[in-house]
C-alpha positions, 0 to 999 in steps of 0.5 A: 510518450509513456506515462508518469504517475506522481504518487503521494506516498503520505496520503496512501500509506495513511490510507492504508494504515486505517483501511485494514482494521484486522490488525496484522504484526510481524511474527518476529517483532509484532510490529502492525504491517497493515500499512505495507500490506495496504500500500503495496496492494495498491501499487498492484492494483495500479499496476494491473489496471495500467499495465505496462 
C-alpha cells in the first residue's frame, strides 16, 4: 500500500519564513520569498529522502 503523507502547510511555511534570516525578495517586486524557497526546500528534501 503506497504511503500518504499529511503535510501542515501553516506550520511549515511559518517554519520556513523564520528559518532563513538572510532576507531574500523577488527582484521584480521586492516581495521576501524566504517562505517559498524554505518550504519548497523541504518537500525536496522529503522527497529525496523517501523516494518514490
Amino acid at each position: 500500500m503506497p504511503t500518504l503523507y499529511l503535510i501542515d502547510g501553516y506550520a511549515q511555511f511559518f517554519r520556513a519564513y523564520h528559518a532563513i534570516r538572510t532576507p531574500m525578495t523577488s527582484p521584480v517586486t521586492k516581495e521576501p520569498t524566504n517562505m517559498t524557497f524554505g518550504f519548497v526546500g523541504m518537500l525536496l528534501k522529503l522527497l529525496k529522502a523517501e523516494g518514490p
